[in-house]
C-alpha positions in Angstrom: -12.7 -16.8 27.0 -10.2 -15.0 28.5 -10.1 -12.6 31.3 -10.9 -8.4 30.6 -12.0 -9.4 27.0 -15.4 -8.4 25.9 -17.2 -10.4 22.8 -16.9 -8.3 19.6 -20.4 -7.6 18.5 -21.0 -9.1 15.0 -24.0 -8.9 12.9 -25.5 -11.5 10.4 -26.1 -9.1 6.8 -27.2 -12.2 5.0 -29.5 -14.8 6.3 -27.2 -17.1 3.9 -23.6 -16.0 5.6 -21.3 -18.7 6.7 -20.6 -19.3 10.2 -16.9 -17.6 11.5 -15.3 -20.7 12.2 -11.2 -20.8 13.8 -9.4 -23.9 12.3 -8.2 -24.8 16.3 -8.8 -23.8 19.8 -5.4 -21.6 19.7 -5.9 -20.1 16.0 -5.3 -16.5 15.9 -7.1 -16.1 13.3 -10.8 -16.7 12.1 -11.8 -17.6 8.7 -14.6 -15.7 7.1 -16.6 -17.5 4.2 -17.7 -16.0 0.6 -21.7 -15.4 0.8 -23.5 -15.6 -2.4 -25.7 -17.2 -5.1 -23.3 -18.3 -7.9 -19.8 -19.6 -8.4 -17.3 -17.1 -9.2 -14.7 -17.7 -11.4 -11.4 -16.0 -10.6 -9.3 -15.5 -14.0 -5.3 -15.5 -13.3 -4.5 -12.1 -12.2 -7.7 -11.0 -11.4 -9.1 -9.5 -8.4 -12.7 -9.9 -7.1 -14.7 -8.1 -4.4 -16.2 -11.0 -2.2 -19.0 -10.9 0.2 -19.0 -12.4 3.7 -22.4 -11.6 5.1 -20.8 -10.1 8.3 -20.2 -6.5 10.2 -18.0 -5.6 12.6 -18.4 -3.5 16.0 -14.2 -3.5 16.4 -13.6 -2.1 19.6 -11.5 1.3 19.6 -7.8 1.0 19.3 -8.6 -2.2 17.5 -7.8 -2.9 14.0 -9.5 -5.7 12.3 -6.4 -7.5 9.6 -8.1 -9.6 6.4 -5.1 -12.1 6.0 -4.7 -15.1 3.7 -5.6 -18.0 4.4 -2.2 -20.3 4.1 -3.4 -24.1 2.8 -5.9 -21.6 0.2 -2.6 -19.7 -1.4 -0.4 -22.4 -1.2 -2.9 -25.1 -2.9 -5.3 -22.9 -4.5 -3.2 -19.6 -5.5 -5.9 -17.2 -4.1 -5.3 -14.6 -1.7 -6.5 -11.3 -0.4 -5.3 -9.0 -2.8 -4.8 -6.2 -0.3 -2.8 -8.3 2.3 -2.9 -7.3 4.7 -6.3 -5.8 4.6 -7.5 -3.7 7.3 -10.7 -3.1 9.1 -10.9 0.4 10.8 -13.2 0.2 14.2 -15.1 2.9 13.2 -16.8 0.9 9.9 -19.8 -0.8 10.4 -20.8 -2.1 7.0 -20.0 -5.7 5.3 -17.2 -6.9 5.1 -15.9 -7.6 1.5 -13.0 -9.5 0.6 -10.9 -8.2 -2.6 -9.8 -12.3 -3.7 -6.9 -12.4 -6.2 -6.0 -15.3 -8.3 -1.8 -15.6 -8.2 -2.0 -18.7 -10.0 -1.8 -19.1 -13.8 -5.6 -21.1 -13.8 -8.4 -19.9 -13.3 -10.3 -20.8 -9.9 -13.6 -21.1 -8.8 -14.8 -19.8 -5.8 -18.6 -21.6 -4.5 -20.4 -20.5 -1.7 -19.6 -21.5 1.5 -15.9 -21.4 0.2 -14.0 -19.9 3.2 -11.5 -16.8 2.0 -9.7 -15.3 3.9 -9.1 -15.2 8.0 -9.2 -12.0 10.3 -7.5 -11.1 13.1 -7.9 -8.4 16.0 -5.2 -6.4 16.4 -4.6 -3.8 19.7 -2.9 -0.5 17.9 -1.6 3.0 19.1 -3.0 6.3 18.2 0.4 9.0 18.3 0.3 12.2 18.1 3.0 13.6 16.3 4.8 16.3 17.0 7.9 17.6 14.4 11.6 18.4 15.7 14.2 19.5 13.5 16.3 16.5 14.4 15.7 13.0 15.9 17.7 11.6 18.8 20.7 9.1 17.3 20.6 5.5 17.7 23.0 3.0 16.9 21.6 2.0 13.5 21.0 5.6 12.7 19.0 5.9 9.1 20.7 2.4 7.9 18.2 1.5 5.4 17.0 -2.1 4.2 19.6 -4.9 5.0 22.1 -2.2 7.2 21.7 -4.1 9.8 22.9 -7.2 8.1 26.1 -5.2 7.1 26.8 -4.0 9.8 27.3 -7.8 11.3 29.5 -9.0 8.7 32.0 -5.8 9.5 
C-alpha cells in the first residue's frame, strides 16, 4: 500500500458477492462481479441493472468511475451503458451496474461473471463565480478539432 492512503471501507450486501479482484499488481482498476441467483440474458441493445453485492465509503473529493471492462467489450460486446459511470462519495447503498449488450447476440451474464471495473478518482470542488468576460488564450473558443486547424495553417 502506498504511503498517506487510507483503505476505502467496503461492505459485503450479499453473503453471495464476488470478491473485488485487480487483474495485476499495477491495475488501476478493480473489477466488480454480477451477484445473483439466475443467468441473465442480455438481448442486443438492451440495458440491465446488475447487482454487485458491494457499498462504498468513497472518501470526500473522491469519485468512484464504473468503467468497462476491455477483453469483456471487445470479445463479449457488453459494457457499462453509462460509461463512464460515476459513484458520488456521499452514496452508501449497492452498487448496481447498468450492463448493455453492443453486440448483435444476445449474451448471458452468470453469477460470478465479473462486469465492469472501478476506479478512484481525486476531483475538485469550484466554486464559481460569473464575469462578463473570460481572460483570452491562444485557442480562444476554437471548438472541436480547432486545434487541429490551426497546425495545418
Amino acid at each position: 500500500m502506498m504511503t498517506g492512503h487510507k483503505p476505502i471501507s467496503i461492505r459485503r450486501l450479499h453473503p453471495d458477492a464476488h470478491p473485488l479482484r485487480r487483474g495485476s499488481s499495477q491495475a488501476a482498476g478493480t473489477d466488480v462481479a454480477y451477484v445473483g441467483d439466475e443467468i441473465v440474458a442480455v438481448r442486443p441493445g438492451q440495458v440491465v441493472k446488475l447487482p454487485t453485492g458491494w457499498a462504498f465509503a468513497v472518501p470526500d473529493n473522491v469519485g468512484m468511475m464504473i468503467l468497462p471492462r476491455s477483453g469483456l467489450s471487445t470479445k463479449e460486446g457488453l459494457r457499462p451503458a453509462n460509461t463512464p459511470g460515476l459513484l458520488d462519495p456521499d452514496y452508501r447503498g449497492e452498487l448496481f451496474v447498468a450492463l448493455e449488450n453492443f453486440s448483435n447476440e444476445t449474451k448471458a451474464v452468470y453469477p460470478g461473471h465479473y462486469i465492469a471495473q472501478v476506479m478512484f478518482v481525486p476531483f475538485y470542488k469550484p466554486l464559481f463565480q460569473i464575469e462578463n468576460v473570460l481572460n483570452e488564450t491562444e485557442r480562444g473558443d476554437g471548438g472541436f478539432g480547432s486545434t487541429e486547424e490551426r497546425g495545418r495553417g
